[in-house]
C-alpha positions as CSV (number, residue, x, y, z in Angstrom):
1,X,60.3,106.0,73.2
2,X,57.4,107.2,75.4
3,X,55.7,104.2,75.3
4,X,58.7,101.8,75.7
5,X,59.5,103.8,78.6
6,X,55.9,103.9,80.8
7,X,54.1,101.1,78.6
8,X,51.0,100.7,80.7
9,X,49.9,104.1,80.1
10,X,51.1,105.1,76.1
11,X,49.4,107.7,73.7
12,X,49.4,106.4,70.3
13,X,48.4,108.8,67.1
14,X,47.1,111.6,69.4
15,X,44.1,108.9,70.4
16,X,42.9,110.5,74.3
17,X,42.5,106.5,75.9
18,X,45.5,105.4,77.5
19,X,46.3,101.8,76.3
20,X,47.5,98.9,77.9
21,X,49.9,97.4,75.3
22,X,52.4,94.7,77.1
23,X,50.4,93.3,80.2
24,X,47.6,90.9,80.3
25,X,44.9,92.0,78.0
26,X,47.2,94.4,76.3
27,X,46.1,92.7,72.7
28,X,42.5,92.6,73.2
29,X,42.8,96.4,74.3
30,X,44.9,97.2,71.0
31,X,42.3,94.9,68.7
32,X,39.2,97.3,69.6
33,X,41.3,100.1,68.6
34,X,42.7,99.0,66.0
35,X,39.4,99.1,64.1
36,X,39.4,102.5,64.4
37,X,43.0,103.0,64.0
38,X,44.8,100.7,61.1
39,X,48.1,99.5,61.5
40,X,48.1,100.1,65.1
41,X,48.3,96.5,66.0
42,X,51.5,95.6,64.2
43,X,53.0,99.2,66.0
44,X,52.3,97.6,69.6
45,X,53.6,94.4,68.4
46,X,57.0,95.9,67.2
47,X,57.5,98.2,70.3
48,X,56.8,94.9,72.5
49,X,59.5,93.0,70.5
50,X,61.8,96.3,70.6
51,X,61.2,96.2,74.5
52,X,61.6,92.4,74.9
53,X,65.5,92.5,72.7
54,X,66.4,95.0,74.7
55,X,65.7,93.7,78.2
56,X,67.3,91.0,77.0
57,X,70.3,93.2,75.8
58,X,70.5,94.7,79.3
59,X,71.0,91.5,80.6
60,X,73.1,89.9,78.7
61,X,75.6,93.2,79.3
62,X,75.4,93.1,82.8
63,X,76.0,89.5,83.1
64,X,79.3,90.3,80.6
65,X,80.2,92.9,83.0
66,X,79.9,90.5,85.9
67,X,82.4,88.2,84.5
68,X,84.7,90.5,83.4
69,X,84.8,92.2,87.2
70,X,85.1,88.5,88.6
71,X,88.3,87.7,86.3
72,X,90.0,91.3,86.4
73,X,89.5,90.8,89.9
74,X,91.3,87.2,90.2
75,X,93.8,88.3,87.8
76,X,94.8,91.0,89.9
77,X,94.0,89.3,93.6
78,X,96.4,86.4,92.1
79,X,99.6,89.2,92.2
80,X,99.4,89.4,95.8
81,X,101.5,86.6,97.7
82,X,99.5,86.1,101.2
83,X,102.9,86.2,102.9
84,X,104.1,89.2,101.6
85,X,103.0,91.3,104.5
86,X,104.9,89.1,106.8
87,X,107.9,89.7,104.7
88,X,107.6,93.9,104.6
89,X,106.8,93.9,108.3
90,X,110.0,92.0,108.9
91,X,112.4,94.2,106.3
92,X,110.9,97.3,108.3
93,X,111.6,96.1,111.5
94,X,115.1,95.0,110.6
95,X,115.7,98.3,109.0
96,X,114.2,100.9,111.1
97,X,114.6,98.9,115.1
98,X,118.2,99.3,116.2
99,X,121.2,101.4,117.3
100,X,121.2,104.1,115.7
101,X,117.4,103.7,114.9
102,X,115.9,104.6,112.0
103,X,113.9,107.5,113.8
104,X,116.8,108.9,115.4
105,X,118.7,109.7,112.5
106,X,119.3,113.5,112.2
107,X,122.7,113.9,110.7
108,X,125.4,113.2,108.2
109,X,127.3,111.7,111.0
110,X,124.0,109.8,112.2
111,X,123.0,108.7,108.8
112,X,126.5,106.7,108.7
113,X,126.5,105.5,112.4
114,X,122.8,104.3,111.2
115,X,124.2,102.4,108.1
116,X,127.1,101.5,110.1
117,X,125.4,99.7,113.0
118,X,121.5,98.8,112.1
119,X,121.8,98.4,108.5
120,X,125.3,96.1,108.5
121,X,123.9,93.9,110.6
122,X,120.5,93.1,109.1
123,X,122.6,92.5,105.8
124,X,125.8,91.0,107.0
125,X,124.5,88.4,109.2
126,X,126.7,85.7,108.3
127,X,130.1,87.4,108.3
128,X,132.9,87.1,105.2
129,X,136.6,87.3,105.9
130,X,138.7,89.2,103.5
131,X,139.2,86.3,101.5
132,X,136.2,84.5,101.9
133,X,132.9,85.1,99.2
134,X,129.3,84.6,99.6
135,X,128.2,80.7,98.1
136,X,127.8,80.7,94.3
137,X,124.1,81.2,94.9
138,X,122.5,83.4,91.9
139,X,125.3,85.8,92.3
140,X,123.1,86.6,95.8
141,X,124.4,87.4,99.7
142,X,122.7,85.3,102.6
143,X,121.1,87.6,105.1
144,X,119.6,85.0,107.1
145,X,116.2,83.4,107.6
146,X,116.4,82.6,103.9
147,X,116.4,86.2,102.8
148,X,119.4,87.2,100.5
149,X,120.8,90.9,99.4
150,X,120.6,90.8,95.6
151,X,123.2,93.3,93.6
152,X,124.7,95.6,96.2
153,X,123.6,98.3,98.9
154,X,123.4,102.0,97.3
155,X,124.3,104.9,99.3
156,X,123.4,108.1,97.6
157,X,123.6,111.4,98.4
158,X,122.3,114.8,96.5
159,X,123.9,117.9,97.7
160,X,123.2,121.9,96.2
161,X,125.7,124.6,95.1
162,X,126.1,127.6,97.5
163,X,124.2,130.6,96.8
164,X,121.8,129.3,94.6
165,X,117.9,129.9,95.0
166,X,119.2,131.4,98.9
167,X,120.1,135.5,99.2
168,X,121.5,137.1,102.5
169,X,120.7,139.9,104.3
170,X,122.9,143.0,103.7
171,X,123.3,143.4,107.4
172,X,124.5,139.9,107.3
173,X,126.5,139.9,104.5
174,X,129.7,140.9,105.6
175,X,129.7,138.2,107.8
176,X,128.0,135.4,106.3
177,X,129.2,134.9,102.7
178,X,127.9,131.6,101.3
179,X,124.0,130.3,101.3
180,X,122.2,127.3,101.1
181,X,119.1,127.0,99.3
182,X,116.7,124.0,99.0
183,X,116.8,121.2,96.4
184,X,116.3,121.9,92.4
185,X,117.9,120.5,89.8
186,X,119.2,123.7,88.5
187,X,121.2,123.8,91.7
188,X,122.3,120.4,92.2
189,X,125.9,120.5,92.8
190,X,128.1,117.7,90.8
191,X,132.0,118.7,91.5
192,X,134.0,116.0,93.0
193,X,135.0,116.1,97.0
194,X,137.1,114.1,98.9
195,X,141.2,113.4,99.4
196,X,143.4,113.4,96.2
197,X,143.5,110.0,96.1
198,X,139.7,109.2,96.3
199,X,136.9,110.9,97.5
200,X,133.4,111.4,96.0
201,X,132.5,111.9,91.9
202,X,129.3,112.5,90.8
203,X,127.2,109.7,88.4
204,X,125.6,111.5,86.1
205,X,123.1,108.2,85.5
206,X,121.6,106.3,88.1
207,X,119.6,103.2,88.2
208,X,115.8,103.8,88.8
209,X,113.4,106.4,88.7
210,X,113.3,109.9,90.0
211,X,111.8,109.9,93.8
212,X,108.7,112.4,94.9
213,X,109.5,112.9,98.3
214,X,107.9,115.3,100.9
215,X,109.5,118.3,100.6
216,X,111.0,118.1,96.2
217,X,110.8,115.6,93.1
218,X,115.0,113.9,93.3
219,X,116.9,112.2,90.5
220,X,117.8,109.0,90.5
221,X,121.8,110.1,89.5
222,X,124.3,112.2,92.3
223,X,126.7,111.3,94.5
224,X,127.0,107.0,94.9
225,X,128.7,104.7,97.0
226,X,128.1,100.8,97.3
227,X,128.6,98.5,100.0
228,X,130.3,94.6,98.6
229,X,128.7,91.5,99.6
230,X,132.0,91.3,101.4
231,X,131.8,92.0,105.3
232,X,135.1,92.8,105.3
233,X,135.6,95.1,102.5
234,X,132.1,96.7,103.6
235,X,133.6,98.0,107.0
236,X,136.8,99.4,104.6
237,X,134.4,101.4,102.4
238,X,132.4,102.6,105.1
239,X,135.2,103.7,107.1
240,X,136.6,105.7,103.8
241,X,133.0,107.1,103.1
242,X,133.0,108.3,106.6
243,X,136.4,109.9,106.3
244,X,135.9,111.0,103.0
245,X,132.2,113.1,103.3
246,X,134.3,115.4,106.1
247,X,135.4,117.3,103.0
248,X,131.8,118.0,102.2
249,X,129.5,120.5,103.4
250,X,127.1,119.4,105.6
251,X,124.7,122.0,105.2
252,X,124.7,121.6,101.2
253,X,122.8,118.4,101.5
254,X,119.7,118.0,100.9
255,X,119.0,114.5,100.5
256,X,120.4,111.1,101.0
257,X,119.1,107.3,100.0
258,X,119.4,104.3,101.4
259,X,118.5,101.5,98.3
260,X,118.6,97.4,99.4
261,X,117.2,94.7,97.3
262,X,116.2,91.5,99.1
263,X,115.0,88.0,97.5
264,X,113.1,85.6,99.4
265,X,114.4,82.0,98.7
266,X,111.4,80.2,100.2
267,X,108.5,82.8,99.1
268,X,110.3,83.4,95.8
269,X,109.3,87.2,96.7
270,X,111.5,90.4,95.9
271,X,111.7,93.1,97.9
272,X,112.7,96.6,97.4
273,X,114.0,98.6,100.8
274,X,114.7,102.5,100.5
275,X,115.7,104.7,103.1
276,X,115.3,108.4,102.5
277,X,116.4,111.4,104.4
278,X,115.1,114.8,103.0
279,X,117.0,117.8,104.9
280,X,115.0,121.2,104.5
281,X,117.1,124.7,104.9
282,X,116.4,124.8,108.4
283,X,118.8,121.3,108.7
284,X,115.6,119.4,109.8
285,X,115.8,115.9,108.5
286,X,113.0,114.0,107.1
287,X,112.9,110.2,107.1
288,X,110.6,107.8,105.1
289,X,111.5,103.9,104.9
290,X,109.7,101.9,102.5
291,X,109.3,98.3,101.8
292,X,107.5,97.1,98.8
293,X,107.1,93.3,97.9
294,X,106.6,92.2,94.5
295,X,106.6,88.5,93.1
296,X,109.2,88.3,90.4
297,X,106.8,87.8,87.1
298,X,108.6,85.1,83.9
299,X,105.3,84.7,82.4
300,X,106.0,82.2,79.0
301,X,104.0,80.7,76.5
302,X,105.2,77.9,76.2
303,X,104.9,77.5,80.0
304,X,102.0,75.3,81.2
305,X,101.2,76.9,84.1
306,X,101.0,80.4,82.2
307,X,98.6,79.8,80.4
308,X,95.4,80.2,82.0
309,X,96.7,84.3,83.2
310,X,97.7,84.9,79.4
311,X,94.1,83.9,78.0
312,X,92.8,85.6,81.3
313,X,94.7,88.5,80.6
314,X,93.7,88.0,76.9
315,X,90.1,88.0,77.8
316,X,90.6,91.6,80.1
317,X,91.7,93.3,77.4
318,X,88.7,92.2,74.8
319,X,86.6,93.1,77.2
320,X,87.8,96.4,77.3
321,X,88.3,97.1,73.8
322,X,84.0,96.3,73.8
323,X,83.5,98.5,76.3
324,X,86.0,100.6,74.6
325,X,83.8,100.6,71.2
326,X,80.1,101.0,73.0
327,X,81.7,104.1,74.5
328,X,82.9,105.1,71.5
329,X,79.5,104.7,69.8
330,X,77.7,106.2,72.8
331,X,79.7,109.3,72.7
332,X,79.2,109.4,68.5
333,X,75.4,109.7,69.2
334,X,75.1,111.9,72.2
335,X,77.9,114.5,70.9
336,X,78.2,117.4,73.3
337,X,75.4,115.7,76.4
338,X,77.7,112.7,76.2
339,X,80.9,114.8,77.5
340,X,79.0,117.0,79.7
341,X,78.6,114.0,81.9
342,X,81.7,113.3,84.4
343,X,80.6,109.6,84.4
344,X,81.7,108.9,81.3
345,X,85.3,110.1,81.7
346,X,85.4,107.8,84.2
347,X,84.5,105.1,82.3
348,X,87.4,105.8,79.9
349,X,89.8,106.5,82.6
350,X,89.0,102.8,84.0
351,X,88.9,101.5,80.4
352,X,92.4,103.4,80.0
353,X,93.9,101.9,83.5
354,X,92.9,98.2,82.6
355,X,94.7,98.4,79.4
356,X,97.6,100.2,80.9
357,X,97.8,98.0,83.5
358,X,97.7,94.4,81.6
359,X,100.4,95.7,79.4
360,X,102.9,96.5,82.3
361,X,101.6,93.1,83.6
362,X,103.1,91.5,80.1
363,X,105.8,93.6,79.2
């Protein structure tokens, strides 16, 4: 290993003259001692040969690595539609410019006036009498600029039971008797409010995934209202929602969503809008709109056009099952120095990302 490693200056069999073994002249050099040394000559020759396979190794491995960075990085680059930021900057300014504004909301009463005013008109731009309904199109609402609402606005609200995770001062408790304490799902409250004839019921199972916010992790269930395609019947249901949340208890809530879905005709892009307003104890409102773009994925076999990203995809994932393997063997042979170094957990956290990743990409 010695002499693979600094070849120009090697002690072989405790001999005191260092020997030139690879350069120019290395075999003359090695001839006179072999005289004195037998079997020294064919020892150079094989850790020459050794040195030559595995430069050769080295190179061949970086040059596999270099293609398999080029086509993970088309594969992924080839997700992202170059008009997509065009589209989010546009769903965030209809969204969040207006009156009410986005910013300004900082109340139940606000919230509404806010879906009420900026969010009915970015999605009811072309209007819909009582007894009119949106074009057969795909079971989608125009919204103008060839942008349609797909499905149906979500309102949703989570609200807490009094008294829990809050405690009052004895001084105070004469006075004040009921509490609010900040979000957990221990003290989520789910009873019903409203009018006899209406009002609010909890859904128990919502669509989605539970939301990290700023201030608490929310589920994706509680307290749900939709807005219809229908202009008409939207102004009804808002009005009722409006009418029907004066029952509640403002300072129970702590949080409320806004959730649109918008499908570009033209881009054939989809786009997922959410609103959230986070309310601390101290009735301060926190706001967070988000817009992400995503380009609906039908990947088939027996699709043309598919083909080259499935054998691309195909190739990612053989590529990191060999990496996966050397690795593997690496670790086998190092034992304990192998997982000392950080390095090589990052090497399988990568390995375990790309594989992660190209099966959400196919699933």
């Amino acid at each position: 290993l010695k002499f693979l490693s600094c070849p120009n200056e090697a002690w072989l069999h405790g001999m005191t003259e260092p020997i030139v073994a690879i350069e120019d002249g290395a075999r003359s050099s090695v001839r006179r001692k072999a005289i004195v040394e037998p079997g020294l000559l064919d020892d150079a020759e094989n850790l020459a040969s050794v040195g030559r396979r595995i430069q050769i190794a080295q190179v061949v491995d970086g040059v596999a690595y270099l293609c398999f960075a080029a086509l993970f990085t088309f594969l992924t680059m080839g997700l992202w539609h170059p008009d997509a930021g065009s589209l989010q900057r546009h769903l965030m300014h209809e969204f969040s410019e207006g009156q009410p504004s986005f910013s300004n909301v900082g109340s139940a009463d606000q919230y509404f006036a806010y879906v009420n005013g900026t969010v009915m008109r970015a999605l009811y731009t072309n209007y819909y009498g009582v007894g009119d309904v949106p074009p057969p199109t795909f079971g989608v609402l125009p919204i103008g600029g060839g942008n349609y609402m797909s499905g149906a606005a979500q309102l949703r609200f989570l609200v807490v039971r009094p008294n829990e995770g809050c405690s009052l001062h004895d001084a105070y408790a004469s006075v004040y008797r009921v509490c609010y304490g900040p979000w957990s799902d221990d003290a989520e409250d789910v009873a019903p409010f409203g009018p006899p004839e209406g009002g609010w019921s909890h859904s128990a199972v919502g669509p989605g995934e539970p939301h990290s916010g700023e201030l608490a992790r929310y589920p994706s269930h509680g307290f749900i209202k939709l807005l219809p395609s229908n202009r008409t019947a939207a102004d009804e249901a808002m009005s009722s929602m409006k009418a029907e949340w004066s029952f509640a208890n403002e300072a129970s809530l702590r949080a409320a969503f806004l959730d649109v879905v918008v499908w570009n005709r033209e881009l054939d892009l989809l786009a997922s809008v959410r609103g959230v307003f986070e309310i601390d104890v101290t009735g301060n409102w926190i706001r967070n709109l988000e817009v992400l773009v995503v380009k609906p994925l039908d990947i088939r076999l027996d699709a043309e056009q598919d083909w080259p990203r499935y054998l691309g995809a195909t190739c990612v994932l053989i590529f990191a099952m060999v990496y996966a393997v050397q690795e593997f063997s690496e670790m086998c042979v190092s034992g304990g120095t192998y997982l000392r170094d950080g390095w090589n957990l990052v090497d399988w956290i990568n390995i375990a990302l790309i594989v992660a990743a190209t099966w959400i990409r196919f699933s």
